[in-house]
TIMI-2910 file (N, C-alpha, C, CB; in pm, 1 decimal, decimal comma, always signed):
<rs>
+----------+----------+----------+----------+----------+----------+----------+----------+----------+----------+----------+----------+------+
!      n_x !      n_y !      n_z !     ca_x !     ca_y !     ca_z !      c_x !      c_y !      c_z !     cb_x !     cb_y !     cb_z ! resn !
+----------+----------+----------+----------+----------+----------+----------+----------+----------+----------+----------+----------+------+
!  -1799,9 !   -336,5 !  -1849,5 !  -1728,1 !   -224,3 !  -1905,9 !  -1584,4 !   -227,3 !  -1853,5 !  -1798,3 !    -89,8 !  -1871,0 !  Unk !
!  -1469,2 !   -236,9 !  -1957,1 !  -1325,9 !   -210,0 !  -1909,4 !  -1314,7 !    -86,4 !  -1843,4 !  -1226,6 !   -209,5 !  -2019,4 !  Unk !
!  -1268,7 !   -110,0 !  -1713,4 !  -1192,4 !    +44,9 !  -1622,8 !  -1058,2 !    +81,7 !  -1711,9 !  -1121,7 !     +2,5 !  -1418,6 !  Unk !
!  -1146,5 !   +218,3 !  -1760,6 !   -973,9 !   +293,0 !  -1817,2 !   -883,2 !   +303,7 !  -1769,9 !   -948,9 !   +407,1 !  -1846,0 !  Unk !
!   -719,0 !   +329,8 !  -1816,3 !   -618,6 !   +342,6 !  -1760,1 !   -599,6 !   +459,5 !  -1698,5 !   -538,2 !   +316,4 !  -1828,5 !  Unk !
!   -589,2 !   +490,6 !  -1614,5 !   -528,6 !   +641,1 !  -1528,7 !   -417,7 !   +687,1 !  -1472,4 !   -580,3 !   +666,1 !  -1429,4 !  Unk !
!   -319,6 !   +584,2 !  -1492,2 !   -188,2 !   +551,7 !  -1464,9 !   -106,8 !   +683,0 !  -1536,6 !   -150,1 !   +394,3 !  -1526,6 !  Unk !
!     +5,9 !   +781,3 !  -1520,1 !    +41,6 !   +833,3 !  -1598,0 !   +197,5 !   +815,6 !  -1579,7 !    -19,7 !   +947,0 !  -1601,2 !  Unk !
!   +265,3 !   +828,5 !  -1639,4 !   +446,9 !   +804,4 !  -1645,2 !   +518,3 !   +918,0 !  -1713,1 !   +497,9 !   +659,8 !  -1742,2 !  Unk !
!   +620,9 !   +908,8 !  -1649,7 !   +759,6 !  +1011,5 !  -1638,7 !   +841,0 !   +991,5 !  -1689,7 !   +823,6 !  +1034,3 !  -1539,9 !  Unk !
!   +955,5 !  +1030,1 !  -1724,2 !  +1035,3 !   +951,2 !  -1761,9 !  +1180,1 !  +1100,4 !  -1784,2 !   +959,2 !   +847,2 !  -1907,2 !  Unk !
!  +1296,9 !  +1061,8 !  -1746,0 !  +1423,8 !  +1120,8 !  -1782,7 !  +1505,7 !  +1039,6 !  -1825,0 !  +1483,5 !  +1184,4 !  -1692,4 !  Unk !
!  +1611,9 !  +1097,3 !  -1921,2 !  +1724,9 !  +1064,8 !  -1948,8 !  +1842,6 !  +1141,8 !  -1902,2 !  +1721,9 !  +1054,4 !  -2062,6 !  Unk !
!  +1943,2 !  +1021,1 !  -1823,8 !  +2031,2 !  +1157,5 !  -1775,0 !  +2179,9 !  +1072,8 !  -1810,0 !  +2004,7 !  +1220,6 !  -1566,8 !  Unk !
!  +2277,1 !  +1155,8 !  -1847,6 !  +2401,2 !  +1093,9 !  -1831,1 !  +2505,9 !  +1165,8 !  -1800,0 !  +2433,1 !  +1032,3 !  -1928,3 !  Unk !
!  +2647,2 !  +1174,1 !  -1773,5 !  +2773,7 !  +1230,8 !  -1714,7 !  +2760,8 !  +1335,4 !  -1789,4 !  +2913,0 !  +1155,8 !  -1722,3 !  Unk !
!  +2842,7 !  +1448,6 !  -1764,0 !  +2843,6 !  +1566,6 !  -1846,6 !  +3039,1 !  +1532,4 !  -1959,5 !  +2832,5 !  +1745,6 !  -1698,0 !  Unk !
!  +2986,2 !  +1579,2 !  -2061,1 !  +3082,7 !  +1529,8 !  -2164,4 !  +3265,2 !  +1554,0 !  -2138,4 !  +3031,7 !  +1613,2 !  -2303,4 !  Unk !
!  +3337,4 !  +1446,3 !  -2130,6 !  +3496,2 !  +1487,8 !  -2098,8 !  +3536,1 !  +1354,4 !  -2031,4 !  +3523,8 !  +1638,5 !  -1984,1 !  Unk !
!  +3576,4 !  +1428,5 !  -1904,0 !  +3649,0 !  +1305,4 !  -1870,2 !  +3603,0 !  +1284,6 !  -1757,9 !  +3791,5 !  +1303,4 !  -1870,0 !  Unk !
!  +3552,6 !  +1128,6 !  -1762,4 !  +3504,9 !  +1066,9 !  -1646,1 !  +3329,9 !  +1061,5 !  -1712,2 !  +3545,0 !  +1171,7 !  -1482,8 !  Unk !
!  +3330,2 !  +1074,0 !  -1819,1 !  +3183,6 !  +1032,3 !  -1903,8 !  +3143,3 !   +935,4 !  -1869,3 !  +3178,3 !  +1011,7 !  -2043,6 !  Unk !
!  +3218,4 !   +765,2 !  -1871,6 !  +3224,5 !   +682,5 !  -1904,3 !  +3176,7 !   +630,0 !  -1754,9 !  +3335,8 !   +660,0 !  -1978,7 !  Unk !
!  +3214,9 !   +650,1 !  -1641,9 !  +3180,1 !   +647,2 !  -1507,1 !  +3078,3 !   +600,1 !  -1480,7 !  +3178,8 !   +745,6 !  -1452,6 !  Unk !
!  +3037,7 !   +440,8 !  -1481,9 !  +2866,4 !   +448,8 !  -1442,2 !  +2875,0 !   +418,3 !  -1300,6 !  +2750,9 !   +326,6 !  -1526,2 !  Unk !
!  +2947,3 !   +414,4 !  -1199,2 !  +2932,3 !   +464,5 !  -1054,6 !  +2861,5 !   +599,6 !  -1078,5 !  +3082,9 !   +481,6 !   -968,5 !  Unk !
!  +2932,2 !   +699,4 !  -1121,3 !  +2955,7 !   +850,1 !  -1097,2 !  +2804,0 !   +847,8 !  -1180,7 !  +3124,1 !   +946,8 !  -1171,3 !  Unk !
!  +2742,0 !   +799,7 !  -1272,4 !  +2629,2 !   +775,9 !  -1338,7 !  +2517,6 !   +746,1 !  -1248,8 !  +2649,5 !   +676,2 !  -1429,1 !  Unk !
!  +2513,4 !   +617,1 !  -1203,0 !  +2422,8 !   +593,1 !  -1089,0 !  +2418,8 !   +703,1 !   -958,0 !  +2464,9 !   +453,5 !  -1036,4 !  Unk !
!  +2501,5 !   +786,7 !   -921,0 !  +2513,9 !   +870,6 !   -784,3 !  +2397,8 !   +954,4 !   -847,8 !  +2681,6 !   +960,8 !   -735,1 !  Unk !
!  +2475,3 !   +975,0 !   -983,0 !  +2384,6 !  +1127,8 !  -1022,4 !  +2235,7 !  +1108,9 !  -1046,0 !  +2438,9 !  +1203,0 !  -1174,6 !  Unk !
!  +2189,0 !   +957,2 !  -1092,9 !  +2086,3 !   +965,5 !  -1108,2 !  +2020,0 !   +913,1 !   -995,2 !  +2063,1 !   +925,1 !  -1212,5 !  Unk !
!  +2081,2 !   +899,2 !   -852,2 !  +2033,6 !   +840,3 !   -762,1 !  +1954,1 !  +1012,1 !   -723,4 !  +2153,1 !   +744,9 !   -657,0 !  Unk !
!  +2065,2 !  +1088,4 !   -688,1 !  +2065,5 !  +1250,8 !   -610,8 !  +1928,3 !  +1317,7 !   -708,9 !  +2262,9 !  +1368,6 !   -643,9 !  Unk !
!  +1900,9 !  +1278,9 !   -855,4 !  +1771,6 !  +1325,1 !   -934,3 !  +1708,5 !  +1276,0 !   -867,7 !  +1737,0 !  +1298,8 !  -1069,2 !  Unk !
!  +1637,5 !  +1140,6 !   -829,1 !  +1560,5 !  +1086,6 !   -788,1 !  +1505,3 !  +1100,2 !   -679,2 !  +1584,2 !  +1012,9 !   -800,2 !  Unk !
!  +1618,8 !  +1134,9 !   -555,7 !  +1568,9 !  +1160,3 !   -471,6 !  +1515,2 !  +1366,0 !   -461,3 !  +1668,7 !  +1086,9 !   -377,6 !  Unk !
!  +1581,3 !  +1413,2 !   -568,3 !  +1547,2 !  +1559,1 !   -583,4 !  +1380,5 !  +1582,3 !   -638,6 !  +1662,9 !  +1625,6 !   -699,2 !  Unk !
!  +1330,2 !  +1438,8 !   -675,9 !  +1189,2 !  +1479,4 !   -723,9 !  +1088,6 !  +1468,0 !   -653,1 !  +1149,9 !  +1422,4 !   -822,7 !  Unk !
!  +1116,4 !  +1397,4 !   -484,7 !  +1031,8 !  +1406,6 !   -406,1 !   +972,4 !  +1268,3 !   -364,2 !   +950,4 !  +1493,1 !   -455,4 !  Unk !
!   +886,7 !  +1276,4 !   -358,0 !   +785,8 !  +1111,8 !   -305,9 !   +759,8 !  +1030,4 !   -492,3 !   +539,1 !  +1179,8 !   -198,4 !  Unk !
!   +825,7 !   +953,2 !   -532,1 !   +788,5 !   +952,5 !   -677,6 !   +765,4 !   +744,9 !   -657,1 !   +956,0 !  +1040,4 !   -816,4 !  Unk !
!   +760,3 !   +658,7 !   -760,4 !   +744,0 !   +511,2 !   -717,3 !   +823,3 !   +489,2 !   -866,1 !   +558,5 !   +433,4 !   -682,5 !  Unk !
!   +949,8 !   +473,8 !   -853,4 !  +1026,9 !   +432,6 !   -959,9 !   +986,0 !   +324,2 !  -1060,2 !  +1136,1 !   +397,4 !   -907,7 !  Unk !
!   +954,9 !   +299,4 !  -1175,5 !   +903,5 !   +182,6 !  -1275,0 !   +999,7 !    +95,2 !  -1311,5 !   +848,2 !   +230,2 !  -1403,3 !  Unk !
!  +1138,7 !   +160,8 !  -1351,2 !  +1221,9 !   +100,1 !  -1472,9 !  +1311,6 !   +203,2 !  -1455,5 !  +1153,7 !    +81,9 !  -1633,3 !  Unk !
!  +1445,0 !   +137,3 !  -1455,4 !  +1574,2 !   +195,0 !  -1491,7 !  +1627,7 !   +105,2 !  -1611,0 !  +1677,7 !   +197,9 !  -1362,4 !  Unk !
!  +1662,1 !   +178,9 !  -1723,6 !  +1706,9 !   +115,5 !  -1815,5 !  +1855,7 !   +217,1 !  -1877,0 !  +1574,7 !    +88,3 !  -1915,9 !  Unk !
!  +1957,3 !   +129,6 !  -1868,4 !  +2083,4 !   +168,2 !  -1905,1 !  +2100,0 !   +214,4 !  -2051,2 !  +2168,9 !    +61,3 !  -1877,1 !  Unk !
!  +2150,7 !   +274,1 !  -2105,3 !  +2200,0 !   +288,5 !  -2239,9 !  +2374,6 !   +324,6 !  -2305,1 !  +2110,7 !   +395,2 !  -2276,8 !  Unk !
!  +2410,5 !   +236,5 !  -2390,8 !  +2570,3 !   +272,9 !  -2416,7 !  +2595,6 !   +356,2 !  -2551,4 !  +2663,5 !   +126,9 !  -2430,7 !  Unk !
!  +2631,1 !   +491,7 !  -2557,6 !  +2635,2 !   +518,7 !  -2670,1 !  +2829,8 !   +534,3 !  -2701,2 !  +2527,0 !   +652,4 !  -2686,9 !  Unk !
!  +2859,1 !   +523,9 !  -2795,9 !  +3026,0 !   +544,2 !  -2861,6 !  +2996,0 !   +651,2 !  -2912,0 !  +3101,9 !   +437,4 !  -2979,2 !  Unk !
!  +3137,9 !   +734,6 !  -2866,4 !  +3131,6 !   +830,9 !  -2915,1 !  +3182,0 !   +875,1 !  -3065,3 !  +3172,6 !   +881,6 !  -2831,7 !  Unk !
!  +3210,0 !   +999,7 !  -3127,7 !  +3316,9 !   +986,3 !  -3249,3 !  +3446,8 !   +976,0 !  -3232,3 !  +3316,1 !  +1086,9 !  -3331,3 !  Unk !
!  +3490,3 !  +1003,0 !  -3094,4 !  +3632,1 !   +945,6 !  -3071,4 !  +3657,3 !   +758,6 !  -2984,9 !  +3703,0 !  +1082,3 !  -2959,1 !  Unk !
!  +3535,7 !   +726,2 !  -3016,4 !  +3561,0 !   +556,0 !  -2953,2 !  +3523,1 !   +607,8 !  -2770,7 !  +3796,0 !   +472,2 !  -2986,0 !  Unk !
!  +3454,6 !   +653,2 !  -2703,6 !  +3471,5 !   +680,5 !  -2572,0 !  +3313,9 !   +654,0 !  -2535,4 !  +3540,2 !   +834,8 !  -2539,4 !  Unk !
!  +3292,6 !   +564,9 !  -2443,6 !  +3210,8 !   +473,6 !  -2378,1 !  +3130,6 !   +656,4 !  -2299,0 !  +3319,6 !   +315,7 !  -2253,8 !  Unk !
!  +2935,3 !   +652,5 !  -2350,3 !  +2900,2 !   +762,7 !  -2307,0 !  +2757,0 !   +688,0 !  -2231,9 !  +2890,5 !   +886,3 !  -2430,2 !  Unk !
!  +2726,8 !   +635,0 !  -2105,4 !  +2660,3 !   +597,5 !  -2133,7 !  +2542,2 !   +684,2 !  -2021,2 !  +2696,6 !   +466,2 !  -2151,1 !  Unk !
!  +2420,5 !   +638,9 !  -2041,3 !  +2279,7 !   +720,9 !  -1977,7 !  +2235,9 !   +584,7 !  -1938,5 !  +2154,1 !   +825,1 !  -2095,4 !  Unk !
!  +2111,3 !   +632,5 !  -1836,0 !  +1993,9 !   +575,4 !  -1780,8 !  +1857,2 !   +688,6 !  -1782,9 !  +2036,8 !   +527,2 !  -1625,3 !  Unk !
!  +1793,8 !   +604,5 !  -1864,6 !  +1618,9 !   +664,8 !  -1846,9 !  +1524,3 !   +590,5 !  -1749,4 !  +1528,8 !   +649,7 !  -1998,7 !  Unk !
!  +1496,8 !   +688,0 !  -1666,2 !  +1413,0 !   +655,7 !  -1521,7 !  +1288,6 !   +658,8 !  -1592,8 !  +1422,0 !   +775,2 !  -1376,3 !  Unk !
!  +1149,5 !   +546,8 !  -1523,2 !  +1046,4 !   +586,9 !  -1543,7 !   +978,9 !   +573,4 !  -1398,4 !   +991,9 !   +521,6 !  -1657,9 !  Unk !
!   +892,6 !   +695,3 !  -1401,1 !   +852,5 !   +697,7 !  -1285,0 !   +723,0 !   +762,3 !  -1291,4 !   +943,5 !   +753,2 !  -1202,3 !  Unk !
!   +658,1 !   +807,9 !  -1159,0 !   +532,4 !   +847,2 !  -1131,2 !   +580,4 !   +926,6 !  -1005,9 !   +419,2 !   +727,0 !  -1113,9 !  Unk !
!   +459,2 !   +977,7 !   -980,5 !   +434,7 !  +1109,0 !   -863,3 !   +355,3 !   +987,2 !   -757,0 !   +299,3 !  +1288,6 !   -932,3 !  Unk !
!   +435,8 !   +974,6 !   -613,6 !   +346,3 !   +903,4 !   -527,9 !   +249,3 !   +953,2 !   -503,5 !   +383,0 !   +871,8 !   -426,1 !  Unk !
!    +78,4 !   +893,0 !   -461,6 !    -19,4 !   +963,9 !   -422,8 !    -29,1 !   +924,0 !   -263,2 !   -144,6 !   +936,9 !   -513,8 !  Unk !
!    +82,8 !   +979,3 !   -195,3 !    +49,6 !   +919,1 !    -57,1 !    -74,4 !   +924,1 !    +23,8 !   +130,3 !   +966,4 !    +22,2 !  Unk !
!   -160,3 !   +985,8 !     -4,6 !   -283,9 !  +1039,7 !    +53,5 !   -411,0 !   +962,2 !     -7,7 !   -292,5 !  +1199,3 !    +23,9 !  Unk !
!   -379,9 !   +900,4 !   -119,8 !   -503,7 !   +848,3 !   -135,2 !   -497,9 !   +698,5 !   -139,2 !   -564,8 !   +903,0 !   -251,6 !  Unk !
!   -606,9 !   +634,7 !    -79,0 !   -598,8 !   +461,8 !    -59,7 !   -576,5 !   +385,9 !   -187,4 !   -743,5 !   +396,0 !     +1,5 !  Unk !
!   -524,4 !   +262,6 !   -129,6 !   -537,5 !   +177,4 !   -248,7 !   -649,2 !   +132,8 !   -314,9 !   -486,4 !    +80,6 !   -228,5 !  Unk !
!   -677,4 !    +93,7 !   -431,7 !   -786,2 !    +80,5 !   -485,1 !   -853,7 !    -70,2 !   -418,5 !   -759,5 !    +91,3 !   -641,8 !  Unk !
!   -791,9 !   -154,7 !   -360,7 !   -822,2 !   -316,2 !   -315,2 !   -877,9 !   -275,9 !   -207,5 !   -697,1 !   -434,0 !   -288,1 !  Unk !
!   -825,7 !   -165,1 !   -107,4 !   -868,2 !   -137,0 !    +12,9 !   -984,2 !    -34,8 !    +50,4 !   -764,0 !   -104,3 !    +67,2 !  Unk !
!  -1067,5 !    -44,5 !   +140,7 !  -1177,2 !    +40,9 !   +145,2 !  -1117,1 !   +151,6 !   +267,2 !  -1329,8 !    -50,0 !   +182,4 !  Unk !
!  -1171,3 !   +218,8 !   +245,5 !  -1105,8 !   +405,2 !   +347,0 !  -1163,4 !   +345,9 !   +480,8 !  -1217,9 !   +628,2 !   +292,5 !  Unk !
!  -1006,2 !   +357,0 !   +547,0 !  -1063,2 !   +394,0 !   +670,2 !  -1035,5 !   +204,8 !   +771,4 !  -1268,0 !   +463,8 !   +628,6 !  Unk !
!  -1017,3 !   +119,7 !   +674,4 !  -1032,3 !    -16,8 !   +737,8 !   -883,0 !    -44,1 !   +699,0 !  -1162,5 !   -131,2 !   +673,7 !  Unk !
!   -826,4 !   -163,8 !   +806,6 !   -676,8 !   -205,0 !   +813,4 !   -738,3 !   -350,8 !   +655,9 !   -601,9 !   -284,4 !  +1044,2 !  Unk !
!   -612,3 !   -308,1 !   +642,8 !   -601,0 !   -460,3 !   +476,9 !   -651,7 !   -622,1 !   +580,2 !   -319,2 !   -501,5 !   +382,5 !  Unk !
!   -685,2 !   -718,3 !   +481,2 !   -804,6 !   -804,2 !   +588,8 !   -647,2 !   -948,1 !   +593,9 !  -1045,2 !   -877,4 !   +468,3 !  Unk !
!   -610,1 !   -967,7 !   +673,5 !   -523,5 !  -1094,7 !   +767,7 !   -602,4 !  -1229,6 !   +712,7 !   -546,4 !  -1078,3 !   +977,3 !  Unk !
!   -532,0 !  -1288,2 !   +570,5 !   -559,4 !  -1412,0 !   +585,9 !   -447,6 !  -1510,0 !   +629,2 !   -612,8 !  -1446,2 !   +474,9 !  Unk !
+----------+----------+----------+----------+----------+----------+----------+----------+----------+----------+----------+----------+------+
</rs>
């Protein structure tokens, strides 16, 4: 019997707020660094960039995070509770 998937995913889109300094993907990455770390214990999947033009020609661009909620508390599925991972 296939083990179902139980995996579940997150996901935001975030980009500069509209004007000047949109275009900023330093100022892009900070902001979506400061989300990331604002959501707590999470295990990041995928950062994927996006460039949109605007109607005046002006570079707008986003990143959509995918992520998950860490389960720090519960073992890995390879490992049995309670025993150190086995030293080959």
């Amino acid at each position: 019997m296939t083990k179902p998937i139980t995996n579940h995913m997150h996901h935001f889109t975030q980009n500069n707020p509209e004007g000047i300094g949109q275009d900023s993907v330093p100022a892009l990455l900070r902001r979506v660094a400061t989300t990331i770390e604002e959501l707590g214990q999470v295990e990041v999947y995928d950062l994927i960039m996006h460039n949109e033009i605007t109607d005046d020609g002006t570079d707008w661009p986003s990143i959509t995070v995918y992520f998950d909620y860490s389960q720090a508390d519960e073992p890995e599925e390879d490992e049995p509770e309670g025993d150190a991972p086995a030293v080959t």
